[in-house]
MARDREN-502776 format. One record per residue: z, x, y of N, C-alpha, C in turn. Coordinates in Angstrom, 2 decimals. Last residue first. Layout:
# MARDREN-502776
[atom [Z X Y] [Z X Y] [Z X Y]]
...
***
This chain:
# MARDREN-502776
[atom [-272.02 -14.52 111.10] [-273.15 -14.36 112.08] [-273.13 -14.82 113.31]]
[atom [-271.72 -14.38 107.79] [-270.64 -13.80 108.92] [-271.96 -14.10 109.87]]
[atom [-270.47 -16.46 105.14] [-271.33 -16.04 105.95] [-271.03 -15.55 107.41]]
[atom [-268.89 -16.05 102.22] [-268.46 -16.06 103.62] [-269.63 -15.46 104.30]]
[atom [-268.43 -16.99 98.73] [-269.49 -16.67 99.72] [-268.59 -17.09 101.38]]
[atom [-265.74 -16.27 96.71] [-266.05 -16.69 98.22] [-266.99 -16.23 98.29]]
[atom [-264.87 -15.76 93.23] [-266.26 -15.51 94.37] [-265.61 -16.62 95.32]]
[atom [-263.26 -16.58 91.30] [-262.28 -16.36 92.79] [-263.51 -16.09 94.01]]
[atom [-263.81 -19.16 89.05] [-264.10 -17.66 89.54] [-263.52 -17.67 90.92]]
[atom [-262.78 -19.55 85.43] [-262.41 -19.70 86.68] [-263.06 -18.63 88.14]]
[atom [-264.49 -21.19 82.46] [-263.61 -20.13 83.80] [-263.65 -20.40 84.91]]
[atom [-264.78 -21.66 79.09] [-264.09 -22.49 80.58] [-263.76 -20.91 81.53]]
[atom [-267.35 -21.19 76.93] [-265.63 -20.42 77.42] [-265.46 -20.71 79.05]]
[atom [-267.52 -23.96 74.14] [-268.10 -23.20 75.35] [-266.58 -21.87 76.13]]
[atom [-265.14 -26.25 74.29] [-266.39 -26.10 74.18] [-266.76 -24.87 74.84]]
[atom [-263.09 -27.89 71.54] [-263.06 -26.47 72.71] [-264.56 -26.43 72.22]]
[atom [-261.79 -31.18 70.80] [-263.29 -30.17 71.11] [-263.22 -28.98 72.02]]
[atom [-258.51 -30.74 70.53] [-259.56 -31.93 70.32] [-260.64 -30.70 70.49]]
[atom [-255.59 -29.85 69.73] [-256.63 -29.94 71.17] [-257.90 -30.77 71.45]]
[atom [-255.02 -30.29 67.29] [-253.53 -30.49 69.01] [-254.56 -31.12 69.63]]
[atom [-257.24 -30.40 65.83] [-256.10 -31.46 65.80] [-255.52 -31.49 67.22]]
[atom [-260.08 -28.83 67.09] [-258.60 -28.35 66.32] [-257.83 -30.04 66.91]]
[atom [-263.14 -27.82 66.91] [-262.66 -28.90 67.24] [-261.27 -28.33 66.41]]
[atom [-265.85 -25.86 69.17] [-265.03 -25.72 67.36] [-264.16 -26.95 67.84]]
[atom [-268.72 -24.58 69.55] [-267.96 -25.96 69.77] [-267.09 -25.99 68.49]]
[atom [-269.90 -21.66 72.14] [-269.68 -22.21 70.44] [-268.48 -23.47 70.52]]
[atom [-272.73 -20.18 72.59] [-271.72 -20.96 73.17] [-271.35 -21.38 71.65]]
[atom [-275.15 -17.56 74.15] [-274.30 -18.12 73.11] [-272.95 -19.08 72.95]]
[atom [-275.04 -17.71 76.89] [-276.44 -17.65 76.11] [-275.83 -18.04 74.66]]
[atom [-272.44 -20.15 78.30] [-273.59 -18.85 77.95] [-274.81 -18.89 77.18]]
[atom [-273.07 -22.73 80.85] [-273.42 -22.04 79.73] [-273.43 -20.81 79.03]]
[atom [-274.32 -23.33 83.39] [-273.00 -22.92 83.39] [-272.37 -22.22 82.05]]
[atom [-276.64 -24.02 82.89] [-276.68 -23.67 83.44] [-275.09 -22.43 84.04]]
[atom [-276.13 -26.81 81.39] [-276.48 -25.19 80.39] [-276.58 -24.13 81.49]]
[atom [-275.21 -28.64 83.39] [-274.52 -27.71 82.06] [-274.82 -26.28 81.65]]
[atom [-277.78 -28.92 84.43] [-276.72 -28.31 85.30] [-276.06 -27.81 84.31]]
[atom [-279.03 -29.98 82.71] [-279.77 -28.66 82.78] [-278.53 -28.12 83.58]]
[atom [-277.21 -31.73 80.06] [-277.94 -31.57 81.11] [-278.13 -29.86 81.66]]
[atom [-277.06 -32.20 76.48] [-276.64 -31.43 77.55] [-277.63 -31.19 78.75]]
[atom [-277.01 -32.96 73.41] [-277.54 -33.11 74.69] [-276.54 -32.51 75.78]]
[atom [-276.94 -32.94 69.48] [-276.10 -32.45 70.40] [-276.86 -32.60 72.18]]
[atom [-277.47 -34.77 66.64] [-278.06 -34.35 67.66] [-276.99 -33.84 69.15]]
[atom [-277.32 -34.16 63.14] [-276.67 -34.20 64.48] [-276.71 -33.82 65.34]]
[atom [-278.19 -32.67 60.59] [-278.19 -34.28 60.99] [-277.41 -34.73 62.02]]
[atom [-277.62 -29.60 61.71] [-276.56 -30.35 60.41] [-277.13 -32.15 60.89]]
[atom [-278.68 -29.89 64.69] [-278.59 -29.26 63.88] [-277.31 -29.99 62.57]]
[atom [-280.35 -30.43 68.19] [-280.38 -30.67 66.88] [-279.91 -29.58 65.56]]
[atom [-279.81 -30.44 71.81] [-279.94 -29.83 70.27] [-279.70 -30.43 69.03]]
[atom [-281.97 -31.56 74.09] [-281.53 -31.73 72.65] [-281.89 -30.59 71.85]]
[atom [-281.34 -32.01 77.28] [-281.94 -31.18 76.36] [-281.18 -31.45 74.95]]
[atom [-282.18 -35.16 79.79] [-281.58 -34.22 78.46] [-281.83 -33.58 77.39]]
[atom [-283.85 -36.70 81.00] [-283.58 -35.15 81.16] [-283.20 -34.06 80.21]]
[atom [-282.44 -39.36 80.09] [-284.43 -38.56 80.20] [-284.37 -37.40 80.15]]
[atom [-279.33 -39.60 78.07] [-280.38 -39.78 78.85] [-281.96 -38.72 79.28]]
[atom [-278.20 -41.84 75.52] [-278.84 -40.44 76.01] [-279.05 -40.58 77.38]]
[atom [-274.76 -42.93 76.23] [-276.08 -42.62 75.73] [-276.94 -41.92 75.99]]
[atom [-272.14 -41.06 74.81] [-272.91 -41.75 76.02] [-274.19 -41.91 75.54]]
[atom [-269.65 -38.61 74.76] [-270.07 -39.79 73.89] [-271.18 -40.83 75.11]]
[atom [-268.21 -35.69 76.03] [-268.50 -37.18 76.16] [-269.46 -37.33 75.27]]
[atom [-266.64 -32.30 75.80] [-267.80 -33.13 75.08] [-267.50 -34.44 75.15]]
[atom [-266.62 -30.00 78.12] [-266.14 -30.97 77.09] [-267.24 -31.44 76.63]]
[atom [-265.48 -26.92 80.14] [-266.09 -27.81 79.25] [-265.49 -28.85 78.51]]
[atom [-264.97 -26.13 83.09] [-264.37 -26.58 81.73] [-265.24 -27.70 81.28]]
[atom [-265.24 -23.86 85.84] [-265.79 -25.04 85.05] [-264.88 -25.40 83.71]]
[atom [-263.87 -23.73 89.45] [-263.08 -23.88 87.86] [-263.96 -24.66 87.23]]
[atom [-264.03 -21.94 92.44] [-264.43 -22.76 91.27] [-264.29 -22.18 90.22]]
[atom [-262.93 -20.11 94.45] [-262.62 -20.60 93.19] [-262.72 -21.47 92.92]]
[atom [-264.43 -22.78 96.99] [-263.99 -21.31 96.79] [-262.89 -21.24 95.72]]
[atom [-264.40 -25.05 95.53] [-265.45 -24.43 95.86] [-265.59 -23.22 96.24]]
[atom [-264.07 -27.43 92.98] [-263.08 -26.51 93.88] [-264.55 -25.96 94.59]]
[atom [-264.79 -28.05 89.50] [-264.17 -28.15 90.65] [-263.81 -27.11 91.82]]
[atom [-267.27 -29.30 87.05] [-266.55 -28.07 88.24] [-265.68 -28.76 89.10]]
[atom [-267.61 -29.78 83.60] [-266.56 -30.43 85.28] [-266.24 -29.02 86.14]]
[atom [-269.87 -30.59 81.67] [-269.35 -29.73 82.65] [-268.60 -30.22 83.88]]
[atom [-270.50 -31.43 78.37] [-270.31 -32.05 79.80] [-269.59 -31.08 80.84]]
[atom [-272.31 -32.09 75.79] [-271.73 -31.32 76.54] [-271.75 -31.33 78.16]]
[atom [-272.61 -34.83 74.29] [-273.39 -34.77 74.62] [-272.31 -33.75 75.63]]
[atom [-273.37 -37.54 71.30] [-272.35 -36.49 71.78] [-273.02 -35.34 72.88]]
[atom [-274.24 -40.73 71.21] [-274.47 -39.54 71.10] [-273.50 -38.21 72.41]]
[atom [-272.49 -43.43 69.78] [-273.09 -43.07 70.77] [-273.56 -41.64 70.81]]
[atom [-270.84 -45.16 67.89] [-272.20 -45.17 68.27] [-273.28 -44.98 69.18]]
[atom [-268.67 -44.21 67.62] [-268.77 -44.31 68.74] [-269.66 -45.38 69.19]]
[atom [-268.09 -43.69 64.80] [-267.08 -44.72 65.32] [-268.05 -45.11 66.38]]
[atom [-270.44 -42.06 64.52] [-270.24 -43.07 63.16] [-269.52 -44.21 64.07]]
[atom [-269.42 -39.65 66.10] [-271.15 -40.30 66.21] [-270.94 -42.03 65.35]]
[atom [-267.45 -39.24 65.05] [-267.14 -39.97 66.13] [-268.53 -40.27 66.41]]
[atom [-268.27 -37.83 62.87] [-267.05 -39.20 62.51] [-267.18 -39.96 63.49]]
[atom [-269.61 -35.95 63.39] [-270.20 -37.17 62.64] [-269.49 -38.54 62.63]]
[atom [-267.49 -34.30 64.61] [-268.91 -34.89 65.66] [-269.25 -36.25 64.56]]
[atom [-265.91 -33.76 62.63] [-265.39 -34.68 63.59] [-266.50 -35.59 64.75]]
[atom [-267.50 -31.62 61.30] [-267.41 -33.10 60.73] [-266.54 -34.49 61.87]]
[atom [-268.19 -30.03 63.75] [-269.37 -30.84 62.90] [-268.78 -31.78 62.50]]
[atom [-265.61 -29.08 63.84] [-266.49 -29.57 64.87] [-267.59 -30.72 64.33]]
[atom [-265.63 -27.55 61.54] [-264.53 -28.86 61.78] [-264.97 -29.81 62.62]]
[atom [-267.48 -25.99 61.42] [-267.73 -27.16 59.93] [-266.35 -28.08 60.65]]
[atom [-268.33 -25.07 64.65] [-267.98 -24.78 63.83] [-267.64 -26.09 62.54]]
[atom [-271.63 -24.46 65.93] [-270.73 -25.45 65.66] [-269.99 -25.54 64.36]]
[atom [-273.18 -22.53 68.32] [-272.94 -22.20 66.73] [-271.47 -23.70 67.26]]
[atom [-276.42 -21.90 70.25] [-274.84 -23.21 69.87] [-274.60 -23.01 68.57]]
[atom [-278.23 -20.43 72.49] [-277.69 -20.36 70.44] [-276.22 -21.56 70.89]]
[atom [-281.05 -20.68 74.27] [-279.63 -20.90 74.12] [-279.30 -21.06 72.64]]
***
């Protein structure tokens, strides 16, 4: 997996690593089940066992296996004033599995 984090991202990650004192850590919310909706974010927490660490710029990034799982192969964390942390590309899918028998 590649994580490119853009220099706004980064410096807001440090600020809130600094305030939080906690580690930043990509978080996946599905919902729904026929059309399911993921969207990404980023929570503050402490670590935990499982969790895959990325490391880069003196700043450790975690994310569970379900996450990356939802993931692309390339994902990217940029941070903007309005919006706060856009993580990753949020979608929506209309798949129904319907078992016929």
């Amino acid at each position: 997996m590649k994580l490119k984090v853009t220099d706004a991202a980064i410096e807001k990650l440090k600020e809130l690593i600094e305030t939080e004192g906690k580690i930043p850590r990509i978080d996946a919310d599905v919902t729904g089940g026929c059309g399911m909706s993921v969207k990404f974010s980023i929570v503050f927490d402490e670590p935990r066992r499982n969790d895959l660490c990325i490391e880069m710029d003196e700043i450790q990034i975690r994310l569970d296996r379900f996450t990356k799982r939802y993931l692309d192969e390339e994902a990217e964390i940029d941070y903007l004033d309005e919006q706060g942390f856009l993580v990753g590309d949020s979608f929506t899918s209309s798949a129904c599995a319907i078992e016929i028998g």
